[in-house]
C-alpha positions as CSV (number, residue, x, y, z in Angstrom):
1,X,21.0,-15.9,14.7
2,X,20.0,-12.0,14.3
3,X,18.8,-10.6,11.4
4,X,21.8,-8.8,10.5
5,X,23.6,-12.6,10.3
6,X,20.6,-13.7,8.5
7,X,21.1,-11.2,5.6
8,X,24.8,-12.4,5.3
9,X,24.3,-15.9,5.7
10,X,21.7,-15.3,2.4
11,X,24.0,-12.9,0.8
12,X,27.0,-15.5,1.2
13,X,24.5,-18.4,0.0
14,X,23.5,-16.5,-3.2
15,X,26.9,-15.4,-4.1
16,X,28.5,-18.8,-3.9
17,X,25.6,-20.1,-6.2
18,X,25.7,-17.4,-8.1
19,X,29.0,-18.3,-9.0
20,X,28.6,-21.5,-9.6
21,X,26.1,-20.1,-12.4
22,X,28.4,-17.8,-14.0
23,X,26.8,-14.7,-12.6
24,X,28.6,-11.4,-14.0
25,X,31.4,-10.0,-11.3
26,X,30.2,-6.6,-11.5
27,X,26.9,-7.3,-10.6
28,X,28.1,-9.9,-7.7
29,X,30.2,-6.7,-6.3
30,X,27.3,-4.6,-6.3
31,X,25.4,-6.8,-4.4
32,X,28.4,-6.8,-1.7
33,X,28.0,-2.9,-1.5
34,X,24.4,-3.1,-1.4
35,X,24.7,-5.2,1.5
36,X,26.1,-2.9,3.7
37,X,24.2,-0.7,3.1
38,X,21.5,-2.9,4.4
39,X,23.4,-4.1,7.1
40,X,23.8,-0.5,8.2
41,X,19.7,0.1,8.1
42,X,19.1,-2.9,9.7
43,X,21.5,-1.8,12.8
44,X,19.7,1.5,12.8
45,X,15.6,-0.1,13.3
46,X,16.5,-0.6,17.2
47,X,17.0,3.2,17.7
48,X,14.2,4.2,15.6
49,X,11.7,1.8,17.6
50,X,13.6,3.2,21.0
51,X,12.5,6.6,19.8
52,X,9.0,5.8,18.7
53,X,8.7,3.8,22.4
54,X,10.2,6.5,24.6
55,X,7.9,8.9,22.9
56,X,4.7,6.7,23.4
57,X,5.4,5.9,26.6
58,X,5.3,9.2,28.1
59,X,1.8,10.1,26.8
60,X,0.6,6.8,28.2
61,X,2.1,8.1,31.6
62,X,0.2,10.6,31.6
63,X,-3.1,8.5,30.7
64,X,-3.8,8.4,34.6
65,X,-4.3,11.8,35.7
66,X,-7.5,12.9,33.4
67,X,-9.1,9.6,34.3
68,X,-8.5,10.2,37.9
69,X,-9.5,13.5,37.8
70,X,-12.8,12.8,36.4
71,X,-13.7,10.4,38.8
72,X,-13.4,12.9,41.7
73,X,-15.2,15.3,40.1
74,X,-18.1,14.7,42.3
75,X,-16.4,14.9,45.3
76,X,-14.6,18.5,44.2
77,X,-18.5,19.5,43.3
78,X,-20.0,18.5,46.6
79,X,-17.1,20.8,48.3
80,X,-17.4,23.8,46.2
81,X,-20.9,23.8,47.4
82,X,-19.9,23.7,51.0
83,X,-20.0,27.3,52.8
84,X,-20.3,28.4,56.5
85,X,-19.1,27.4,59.8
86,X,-17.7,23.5,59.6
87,X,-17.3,23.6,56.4
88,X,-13.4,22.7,56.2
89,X,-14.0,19.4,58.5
90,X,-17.0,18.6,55.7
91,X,-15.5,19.2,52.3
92,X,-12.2,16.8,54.1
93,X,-14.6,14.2,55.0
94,X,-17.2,14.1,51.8
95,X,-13.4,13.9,49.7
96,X,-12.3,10.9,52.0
97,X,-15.6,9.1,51.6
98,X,-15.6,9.8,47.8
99,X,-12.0,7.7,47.6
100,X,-12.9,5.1,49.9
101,X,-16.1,4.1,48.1
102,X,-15.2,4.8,44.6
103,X,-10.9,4.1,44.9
104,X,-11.6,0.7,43.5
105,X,-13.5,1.8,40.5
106,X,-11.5,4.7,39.8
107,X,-8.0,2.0,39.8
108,X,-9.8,0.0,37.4
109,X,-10.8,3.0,34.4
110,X,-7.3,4.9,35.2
111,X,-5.2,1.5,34.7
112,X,-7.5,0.3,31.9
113,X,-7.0,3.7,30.1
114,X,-3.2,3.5,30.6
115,X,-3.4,-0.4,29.3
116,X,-5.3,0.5,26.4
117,X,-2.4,3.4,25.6
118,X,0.4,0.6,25.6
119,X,-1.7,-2.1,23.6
120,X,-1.7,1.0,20.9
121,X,2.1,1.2,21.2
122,X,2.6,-2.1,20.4
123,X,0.4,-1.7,17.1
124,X,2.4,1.3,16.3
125,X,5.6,-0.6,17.3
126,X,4.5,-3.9,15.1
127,X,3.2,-1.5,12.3
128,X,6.8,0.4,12.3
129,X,9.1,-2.9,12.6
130,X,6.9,-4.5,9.3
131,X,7.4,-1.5,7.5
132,X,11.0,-1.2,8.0
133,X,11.2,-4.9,7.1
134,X,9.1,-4.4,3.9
135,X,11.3,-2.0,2.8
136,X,14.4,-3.8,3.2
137,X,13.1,-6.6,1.6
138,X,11.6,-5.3,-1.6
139,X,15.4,-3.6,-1.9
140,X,16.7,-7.0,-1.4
141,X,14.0,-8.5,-3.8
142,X,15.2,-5.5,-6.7
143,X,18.7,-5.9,-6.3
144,X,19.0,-9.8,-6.8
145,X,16.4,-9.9,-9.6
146,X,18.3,-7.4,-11.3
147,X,21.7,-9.2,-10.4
148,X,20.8,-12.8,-11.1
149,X,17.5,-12.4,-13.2
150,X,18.1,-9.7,-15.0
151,X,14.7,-7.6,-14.5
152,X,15.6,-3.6,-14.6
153,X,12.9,-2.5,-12.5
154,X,11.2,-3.1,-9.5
155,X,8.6,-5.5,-8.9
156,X,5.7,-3.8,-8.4
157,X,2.4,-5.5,-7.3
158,X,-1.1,-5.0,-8.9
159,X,-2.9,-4.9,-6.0
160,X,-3.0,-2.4,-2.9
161,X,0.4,-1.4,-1.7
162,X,1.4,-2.4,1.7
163,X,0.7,0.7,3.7
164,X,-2.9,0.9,2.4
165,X,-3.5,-2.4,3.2
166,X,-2.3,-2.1,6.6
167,X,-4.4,0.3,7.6
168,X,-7.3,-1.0,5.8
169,X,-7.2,-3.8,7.7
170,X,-6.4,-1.9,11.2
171,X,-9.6,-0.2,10.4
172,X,-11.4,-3.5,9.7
173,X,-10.8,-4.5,13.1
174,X,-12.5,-0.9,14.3
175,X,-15.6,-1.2,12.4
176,X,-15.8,-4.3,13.5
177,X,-16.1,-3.8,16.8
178,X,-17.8,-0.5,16.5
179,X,-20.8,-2.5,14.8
180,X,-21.4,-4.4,17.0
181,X,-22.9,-1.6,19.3
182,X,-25.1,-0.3,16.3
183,X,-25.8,-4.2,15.0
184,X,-29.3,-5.4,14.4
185,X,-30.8,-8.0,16.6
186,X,-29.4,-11.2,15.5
187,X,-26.1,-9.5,13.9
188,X,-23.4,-9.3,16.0
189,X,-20.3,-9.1,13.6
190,X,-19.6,-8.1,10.3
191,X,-19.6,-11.4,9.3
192,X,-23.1,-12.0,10.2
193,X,-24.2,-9.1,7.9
194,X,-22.1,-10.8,5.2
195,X,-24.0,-13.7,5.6
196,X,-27.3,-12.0,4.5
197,X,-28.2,-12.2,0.8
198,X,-26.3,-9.0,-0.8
199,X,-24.2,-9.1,1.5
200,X,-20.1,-9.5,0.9
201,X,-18.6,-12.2,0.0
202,X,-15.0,-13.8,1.9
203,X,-14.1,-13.2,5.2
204,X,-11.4,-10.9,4.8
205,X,-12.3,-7.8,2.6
206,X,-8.7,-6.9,2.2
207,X,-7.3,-10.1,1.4
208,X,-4.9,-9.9,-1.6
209,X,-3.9,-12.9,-2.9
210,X,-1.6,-11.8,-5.6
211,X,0.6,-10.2,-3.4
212,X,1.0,-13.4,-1.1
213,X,1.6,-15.4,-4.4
214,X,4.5,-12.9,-5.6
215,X,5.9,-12.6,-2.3
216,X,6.4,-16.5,-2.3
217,X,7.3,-16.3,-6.2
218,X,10.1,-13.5,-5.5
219,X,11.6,-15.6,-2.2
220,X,11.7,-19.1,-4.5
221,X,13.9,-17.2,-7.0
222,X,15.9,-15.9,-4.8
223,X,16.6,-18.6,-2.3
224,X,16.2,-21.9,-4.6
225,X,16.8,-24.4,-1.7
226,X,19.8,-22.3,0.5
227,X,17.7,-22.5,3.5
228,X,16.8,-26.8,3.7
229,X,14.1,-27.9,5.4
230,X,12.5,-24.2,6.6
231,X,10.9,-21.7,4.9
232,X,12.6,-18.3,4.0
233,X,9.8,-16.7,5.1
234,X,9.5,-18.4,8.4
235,X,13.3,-18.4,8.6
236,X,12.8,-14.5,8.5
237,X,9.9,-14.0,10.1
238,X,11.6,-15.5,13.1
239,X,14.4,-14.1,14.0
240,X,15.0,-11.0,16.2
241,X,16.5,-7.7,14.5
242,X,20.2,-7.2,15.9
């Protein structure tokens, strides 16, 4: 099941319980419009990450050429300094050499550049897809509370808001590995520096627990027990976008 059947298989759920409930008609008929309109965005994430890919993957394409380039500098050196009689057959062979003793090496740094390109793309790609999720979902969360709960505004967390705390924790994962080139013997991670007295406390700096616990509070209201014997989240979480 895609997301798109996802949303209407929850949609249709809530409705017929709502029902059941009493739930006011107007309210039930907004949620119907509401839904396309969701339906709509939801059809219109493949696109967006097409774009954001096509885009990436031309810069990485061109990841090789400066590596490359750098690696024969010698050689390019070694022929502007040639001059005189025999100098053609000389530049030809010191360029030759240079690629047969250093091709290897120069394979290696151009593909890892390239590889390190892509593994950003698929950050930028994961980053882009949970946003677009995130949004959806806290317009799904406002509309239903306000439908079947009756709260008139959205929820809005106390702690960091999602963006922040995405790239908080992207740079996390920087400084942790830029510290461990400027760590003291005997400290290899930020966790070890944690673990010395004044140091922080937790392992995660940017954990938020309040937002987890709201996140699970909002789903439970919203879901009761439509989907039996899986969680909504994982339900979710699981399924590809149409």
């Amino acid at each position: 099941m895609n997301a798109r059947l996802l949303l209407e298989a929850f949609h249709g759920s809530v409705i017929a319980r709502s029902q059941e409930l009493g739930a006011d008609y107007n309210g039930i008929n907004m949620l119907s419009t509401q839904l396309r309109a969701h339906t709509a965005r939801l059809r219109e994430i493949p696109g967006t990450l097409r774009t954001v890919v096509q885009e990436l993957q031309r810069e990485a394409s061109r990841g090789f050429h400066p590596v490359v380039q750098q690696e024969m500098q010698p050689a390019y050196d070694s022929c502007v300094a040639e001059s005189g009689p025999g100098s053609y057959a000389r530049m030809k062979y010191q360029r030759v050499s240079h690629v047969e003793t250093s091709r290897d090496t120069t394979f290696r740094r151009s593909t890892d550049s390239v590889k390190e390109q892509l593994e950003g793309l698929c950050r930028r790609l994961q980053d882009e897809l949970s946003t677009q999720v995130q949004d959806i979902y806290s317009l799904l969360a406002r509309d239903y509370l306000h439908v079947l709960i009756g709260v008139d505004k959205d929820p809005k967390p106390t702690g960091l808001p999602r963006a922040e705390r995405l790239l908080r924790a992207e740079m996390h994962h920087k400084l942790e590995q830029t510290a461990k080139r400027f760590a003291r013997p005997g400290l290899d991670t930020i966790e070890d520096a944690t673990n010395i007295p004044g140091g922080g406390e937790g392992d995660d700096p940017f954990a938020d627990s309040a937002i987890a616990d709201m996140d699970d509070l909002l789903l439970a209201q919203l879901c009761g027990d439509i989907v039996e014997g899986v969680g909504v989240r994982d339900a979710i979480n699981s399924e590809p976008l149409a």
